[in-house]
N, CA, C and O atoms as CSV, one atom per row, in Angstrom:
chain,resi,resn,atom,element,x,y,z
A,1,UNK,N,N,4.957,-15.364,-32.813
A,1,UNK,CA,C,4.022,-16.406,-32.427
A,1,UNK,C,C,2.749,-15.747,-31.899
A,1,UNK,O,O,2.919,-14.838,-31.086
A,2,UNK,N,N,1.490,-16.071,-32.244
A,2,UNK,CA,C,0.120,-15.387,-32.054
A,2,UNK,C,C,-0.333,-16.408,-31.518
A,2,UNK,O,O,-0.388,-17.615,-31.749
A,3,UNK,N,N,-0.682,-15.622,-30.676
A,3,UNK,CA,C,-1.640,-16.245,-28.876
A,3,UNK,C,C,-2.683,-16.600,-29.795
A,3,UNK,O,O,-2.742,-16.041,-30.890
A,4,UNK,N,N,-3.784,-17.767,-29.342
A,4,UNK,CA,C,-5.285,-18.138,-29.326
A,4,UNK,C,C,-6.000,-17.074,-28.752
A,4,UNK,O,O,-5.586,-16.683,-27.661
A,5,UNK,N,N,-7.220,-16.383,-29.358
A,5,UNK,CA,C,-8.375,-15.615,-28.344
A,5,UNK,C,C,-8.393,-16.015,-27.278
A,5,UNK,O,O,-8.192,-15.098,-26.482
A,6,UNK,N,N,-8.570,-17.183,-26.700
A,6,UNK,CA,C,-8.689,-18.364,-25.629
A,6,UNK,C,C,-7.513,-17.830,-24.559
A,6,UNK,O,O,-7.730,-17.374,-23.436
A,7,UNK,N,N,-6.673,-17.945,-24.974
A,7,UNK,CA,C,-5.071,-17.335,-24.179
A,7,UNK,C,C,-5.028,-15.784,-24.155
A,7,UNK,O,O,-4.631,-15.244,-23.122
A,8,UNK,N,N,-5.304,-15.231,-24.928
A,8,UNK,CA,C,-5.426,-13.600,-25.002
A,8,UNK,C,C,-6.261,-13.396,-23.674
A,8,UNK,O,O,-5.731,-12.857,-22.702
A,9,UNK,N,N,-7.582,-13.837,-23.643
A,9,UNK,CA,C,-8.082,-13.620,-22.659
A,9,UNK,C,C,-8.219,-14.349,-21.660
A,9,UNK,O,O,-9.270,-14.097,-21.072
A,10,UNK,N,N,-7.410,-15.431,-21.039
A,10,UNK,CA,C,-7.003,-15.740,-20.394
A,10,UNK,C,C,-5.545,-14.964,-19.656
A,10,UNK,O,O,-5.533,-15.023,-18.427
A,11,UNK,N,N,-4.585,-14.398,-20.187
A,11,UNK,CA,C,-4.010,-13.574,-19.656
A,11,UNK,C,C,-4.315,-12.398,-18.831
A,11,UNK,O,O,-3.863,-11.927,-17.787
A,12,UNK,N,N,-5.677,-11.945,-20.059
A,12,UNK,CA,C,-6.298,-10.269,-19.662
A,12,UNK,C,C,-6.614,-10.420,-18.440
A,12,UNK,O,O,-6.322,-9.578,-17.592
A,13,UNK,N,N,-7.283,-11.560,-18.164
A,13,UNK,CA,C,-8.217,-12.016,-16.659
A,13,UNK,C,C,-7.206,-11.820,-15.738
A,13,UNK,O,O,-7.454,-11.172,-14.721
A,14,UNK,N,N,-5.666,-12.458,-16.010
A,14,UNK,CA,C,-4.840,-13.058,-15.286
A,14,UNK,C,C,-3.951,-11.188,-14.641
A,14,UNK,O,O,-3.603,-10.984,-13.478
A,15,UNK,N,N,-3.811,-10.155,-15.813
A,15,UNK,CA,C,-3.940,-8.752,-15.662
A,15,UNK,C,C,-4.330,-8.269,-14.912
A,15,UNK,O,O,-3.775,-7.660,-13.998
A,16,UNK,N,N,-5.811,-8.500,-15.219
A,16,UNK,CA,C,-6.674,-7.332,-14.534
A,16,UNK,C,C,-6.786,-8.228,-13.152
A,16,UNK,O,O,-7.157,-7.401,-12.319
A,17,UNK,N,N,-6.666,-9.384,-12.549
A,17,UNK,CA,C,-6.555,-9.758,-11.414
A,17,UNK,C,C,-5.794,-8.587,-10.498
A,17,UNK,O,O,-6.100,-7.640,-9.775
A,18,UNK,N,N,-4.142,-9.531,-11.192
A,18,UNK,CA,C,-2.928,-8.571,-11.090
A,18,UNK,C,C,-3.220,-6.873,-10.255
A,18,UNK,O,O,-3.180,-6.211,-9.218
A,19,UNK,N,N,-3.515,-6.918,-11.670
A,19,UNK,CA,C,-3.792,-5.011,-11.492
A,19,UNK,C,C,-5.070,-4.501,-10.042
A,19,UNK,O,O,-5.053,-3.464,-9.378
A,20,UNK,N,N,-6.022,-5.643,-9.958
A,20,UNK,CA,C,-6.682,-5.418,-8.380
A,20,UNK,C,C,-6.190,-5.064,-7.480
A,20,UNK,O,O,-6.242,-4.019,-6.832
A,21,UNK,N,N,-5.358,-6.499,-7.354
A,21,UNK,CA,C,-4.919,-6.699,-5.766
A,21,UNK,C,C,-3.450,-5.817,-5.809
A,21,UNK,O,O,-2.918,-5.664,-4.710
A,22,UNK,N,N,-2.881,-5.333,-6.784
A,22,UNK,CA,C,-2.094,-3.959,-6.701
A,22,UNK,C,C,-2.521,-2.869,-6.400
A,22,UNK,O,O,-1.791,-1.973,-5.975
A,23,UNK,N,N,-4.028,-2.732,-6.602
A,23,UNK,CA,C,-4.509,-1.252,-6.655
A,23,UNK,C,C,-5.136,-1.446,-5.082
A,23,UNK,O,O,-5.076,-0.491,-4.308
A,24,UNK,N,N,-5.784,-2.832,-4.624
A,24,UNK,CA,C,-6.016,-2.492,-3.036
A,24,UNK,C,C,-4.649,-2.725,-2.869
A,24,UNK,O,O,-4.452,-1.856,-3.718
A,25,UNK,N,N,-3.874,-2.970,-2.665
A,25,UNK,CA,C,-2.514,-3.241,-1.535
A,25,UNK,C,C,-2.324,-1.491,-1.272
A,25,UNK,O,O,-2.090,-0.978,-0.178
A,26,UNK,N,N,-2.562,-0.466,-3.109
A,26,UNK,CA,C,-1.852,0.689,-2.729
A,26,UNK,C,C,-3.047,1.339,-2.068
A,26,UNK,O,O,-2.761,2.252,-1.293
A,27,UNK,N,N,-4.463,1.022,-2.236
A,27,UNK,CA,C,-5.206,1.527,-1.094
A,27,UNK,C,C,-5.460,1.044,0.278
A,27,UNK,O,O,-6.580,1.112,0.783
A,28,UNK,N,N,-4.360,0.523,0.929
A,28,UNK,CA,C,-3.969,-0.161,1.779
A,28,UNK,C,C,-2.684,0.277,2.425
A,28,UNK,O,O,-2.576,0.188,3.648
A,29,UNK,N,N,-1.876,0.662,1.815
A,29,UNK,CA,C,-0.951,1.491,2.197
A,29,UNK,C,C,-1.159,2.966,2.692
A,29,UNK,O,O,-0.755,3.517,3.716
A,30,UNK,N,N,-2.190,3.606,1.262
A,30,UNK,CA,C,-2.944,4.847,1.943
A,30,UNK,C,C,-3.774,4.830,3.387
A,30,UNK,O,O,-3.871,5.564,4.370
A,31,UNK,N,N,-4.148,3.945,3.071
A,31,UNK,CA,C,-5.201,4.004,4.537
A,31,UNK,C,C,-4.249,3.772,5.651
A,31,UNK,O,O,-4.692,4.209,6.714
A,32,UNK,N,N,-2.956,3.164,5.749
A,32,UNK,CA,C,-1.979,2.846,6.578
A,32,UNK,C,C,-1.551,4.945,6.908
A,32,UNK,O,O,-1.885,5.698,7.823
A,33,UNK,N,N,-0.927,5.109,5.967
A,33,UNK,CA,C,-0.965,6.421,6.070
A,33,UNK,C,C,-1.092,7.249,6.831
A,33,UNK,O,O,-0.409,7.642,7.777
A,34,UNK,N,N,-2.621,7.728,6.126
A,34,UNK,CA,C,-3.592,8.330,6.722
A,34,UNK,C,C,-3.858,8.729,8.161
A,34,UNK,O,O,-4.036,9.836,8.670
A,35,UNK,N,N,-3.821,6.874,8.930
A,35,UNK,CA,C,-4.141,6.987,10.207
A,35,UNK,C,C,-3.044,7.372,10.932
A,35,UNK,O,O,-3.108,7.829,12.073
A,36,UNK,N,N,-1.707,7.145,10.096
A,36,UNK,CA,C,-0.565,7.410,10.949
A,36,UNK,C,C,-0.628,8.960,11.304
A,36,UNK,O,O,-0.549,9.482,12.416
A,37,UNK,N,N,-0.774,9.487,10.197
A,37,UNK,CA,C,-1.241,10.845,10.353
A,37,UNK,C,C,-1.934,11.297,11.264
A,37,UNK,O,O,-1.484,12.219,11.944
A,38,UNK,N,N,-3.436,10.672,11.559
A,38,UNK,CA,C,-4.055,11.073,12.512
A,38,UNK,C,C,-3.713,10.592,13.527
A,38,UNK,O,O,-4.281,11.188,14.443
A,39,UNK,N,N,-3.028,9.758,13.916
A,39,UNK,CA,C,-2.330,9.671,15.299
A,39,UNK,C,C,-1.436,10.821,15.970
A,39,UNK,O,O,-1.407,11.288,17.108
A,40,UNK,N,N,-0.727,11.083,14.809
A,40,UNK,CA,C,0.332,11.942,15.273
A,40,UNK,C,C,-0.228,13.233,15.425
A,40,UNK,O,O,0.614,13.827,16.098
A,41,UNK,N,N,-1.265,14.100,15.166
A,41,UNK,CA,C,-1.998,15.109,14.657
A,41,UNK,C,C,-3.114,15.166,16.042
A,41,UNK,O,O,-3.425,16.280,16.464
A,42,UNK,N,N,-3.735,13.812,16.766
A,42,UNK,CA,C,-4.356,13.826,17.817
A,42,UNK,C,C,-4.127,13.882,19.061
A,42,UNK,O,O,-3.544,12.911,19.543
A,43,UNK,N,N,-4.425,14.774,19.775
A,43,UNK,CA,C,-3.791,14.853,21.163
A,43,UNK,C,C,-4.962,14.379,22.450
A,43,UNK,O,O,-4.946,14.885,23.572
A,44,UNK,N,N,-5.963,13.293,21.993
A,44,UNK,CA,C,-6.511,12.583,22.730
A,44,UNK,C,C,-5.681,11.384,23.648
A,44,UNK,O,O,-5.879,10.823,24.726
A,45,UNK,N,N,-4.873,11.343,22.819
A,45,UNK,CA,C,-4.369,9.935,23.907
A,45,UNK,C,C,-3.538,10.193,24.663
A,45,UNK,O,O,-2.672,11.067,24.686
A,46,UNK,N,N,-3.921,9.060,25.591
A,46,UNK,CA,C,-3.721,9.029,26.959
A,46,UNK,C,C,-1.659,9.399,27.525
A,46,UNK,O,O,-1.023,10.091,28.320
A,47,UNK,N,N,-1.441,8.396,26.468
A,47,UNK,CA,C,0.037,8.533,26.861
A,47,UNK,C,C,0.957,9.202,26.135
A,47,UNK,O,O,0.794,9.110,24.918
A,48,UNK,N,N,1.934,9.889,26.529
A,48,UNK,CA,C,2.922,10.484,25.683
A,48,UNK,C,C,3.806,9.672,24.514
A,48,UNK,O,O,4.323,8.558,24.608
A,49,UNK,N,N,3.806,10.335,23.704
A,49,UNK,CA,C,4.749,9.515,22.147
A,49,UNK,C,C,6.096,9.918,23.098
A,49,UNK,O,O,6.489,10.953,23.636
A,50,UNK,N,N,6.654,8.322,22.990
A,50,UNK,CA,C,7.823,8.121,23.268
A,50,UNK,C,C,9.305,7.911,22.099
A,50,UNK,O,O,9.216,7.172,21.119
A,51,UNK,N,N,10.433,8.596,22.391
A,51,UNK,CA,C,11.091,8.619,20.862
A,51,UNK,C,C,11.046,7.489,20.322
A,51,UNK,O,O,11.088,7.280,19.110
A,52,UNK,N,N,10.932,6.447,21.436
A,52,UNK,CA,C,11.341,5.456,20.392
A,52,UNK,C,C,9.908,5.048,19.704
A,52,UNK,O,O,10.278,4.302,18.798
A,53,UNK,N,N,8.677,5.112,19.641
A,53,UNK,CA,C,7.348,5.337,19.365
A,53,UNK,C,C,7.325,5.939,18.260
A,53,UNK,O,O,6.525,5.522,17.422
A,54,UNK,N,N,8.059,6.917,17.975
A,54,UNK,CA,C,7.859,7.911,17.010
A,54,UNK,C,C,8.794,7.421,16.270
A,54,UNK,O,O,8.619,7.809,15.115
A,55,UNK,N,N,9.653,6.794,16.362
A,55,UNK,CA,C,10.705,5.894,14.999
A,55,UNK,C,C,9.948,4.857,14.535
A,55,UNK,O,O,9.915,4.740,13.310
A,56,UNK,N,N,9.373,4.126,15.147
A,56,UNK,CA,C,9.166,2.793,15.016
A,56,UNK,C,C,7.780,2.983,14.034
A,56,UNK,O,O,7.558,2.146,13.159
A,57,UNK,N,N,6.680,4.376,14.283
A,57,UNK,CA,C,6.015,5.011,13.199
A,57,UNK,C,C,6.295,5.171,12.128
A,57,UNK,O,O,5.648,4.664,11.212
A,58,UNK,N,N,7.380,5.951,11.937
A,58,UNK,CA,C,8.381,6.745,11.233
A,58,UNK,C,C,8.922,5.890,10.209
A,58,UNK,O,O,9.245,6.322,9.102
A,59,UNK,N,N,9.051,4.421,10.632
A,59,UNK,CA,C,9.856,3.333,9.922
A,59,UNK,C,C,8.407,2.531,9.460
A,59,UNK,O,O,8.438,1.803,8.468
A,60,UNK,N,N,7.368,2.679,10.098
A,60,UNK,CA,C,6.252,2.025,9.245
A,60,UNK,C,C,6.040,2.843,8.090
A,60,UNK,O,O,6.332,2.582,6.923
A,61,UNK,N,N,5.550,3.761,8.514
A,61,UNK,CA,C,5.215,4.879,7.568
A,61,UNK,C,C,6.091,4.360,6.000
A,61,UNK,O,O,5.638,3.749,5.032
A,62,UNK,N,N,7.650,4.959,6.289
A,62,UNK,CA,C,8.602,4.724,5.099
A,62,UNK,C,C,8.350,3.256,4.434
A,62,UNK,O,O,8.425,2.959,3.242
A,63,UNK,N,N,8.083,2.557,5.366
A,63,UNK,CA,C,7.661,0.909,4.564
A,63,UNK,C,C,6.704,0.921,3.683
A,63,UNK,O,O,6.699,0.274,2.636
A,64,UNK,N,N,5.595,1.887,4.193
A,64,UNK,CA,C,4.087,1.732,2.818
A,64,UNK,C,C,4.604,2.671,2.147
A,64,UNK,O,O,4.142,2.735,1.008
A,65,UNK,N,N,5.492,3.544,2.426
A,65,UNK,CA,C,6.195,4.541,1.291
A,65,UNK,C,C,6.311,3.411,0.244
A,65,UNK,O,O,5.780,3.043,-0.803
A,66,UNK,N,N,7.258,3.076,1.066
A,66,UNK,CA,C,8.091,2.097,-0.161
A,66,UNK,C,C,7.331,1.285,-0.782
A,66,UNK,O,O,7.360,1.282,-2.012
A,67,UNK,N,N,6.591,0.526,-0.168
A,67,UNK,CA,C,5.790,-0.938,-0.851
A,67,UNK,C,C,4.725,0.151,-1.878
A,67,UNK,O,O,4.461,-0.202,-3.027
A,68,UNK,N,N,4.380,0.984,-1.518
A,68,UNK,CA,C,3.461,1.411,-2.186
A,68,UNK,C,C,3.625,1.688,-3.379
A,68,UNK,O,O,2.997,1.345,-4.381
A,69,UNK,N,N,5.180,2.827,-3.128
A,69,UNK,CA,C,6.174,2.889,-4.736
A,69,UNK,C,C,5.923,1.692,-5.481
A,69,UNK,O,O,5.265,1.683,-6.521
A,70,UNK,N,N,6.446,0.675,-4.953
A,70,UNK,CA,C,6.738,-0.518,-5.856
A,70,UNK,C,C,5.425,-1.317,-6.455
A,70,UNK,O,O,5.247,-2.104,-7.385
A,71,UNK,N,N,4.684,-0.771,-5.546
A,71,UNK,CA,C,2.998,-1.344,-6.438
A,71,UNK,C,C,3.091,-0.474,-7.347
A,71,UNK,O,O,3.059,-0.784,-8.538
A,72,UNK,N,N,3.226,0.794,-6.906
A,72,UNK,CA,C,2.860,1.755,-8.219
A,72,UNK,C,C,3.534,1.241,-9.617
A,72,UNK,O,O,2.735,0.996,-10.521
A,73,UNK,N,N,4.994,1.044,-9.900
A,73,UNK,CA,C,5.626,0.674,-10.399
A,73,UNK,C,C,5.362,-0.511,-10.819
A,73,UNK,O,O,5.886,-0.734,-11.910
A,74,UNK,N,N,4.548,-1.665,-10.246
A,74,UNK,CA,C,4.395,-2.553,-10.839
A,74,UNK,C,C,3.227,-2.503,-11.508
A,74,UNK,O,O,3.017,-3.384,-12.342
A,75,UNK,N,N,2.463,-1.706,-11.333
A,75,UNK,CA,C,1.384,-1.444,-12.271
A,75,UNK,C,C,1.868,-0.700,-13.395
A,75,UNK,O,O,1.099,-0.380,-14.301
């Protein structure tokens, strides 16, 4: 069965939407990252990382791991 031009590119639109807001979510995850990084890496602040501080990072972190995988993958 062959799509209409009309529907062809109506999908593409419906794609490349898609494919945006996948590509910020995974530059969104990076930037999540990143800062986690520089938190942990800065020894400006005031208060000491407490263990349980450093899991509760630790478990964000692995979350944009993950979500990020799965954008990747869904792209």
């Amino acid at each position: 069965m062959a799509l209409a031009k009309k529907q062809l590119a109506h999908l593409e639109r419906r794609l490349l939407d898609q494919r945006d807001r996948a590509l910020k979510a995974l530059g969104l995850f990076d930037k999540i990252a990143k800062s986690g990084r520089e938190s942990v890496d800065s020894d400006l602040s005031v208060y000491t990382d407490h263990m349980a501080d450093q899991g509760t990072e630790a478990m964000e972190r692995e979350k944009a791991a993950v979500f990020a995988s799965k954008e990747g993958r869904y792209l």
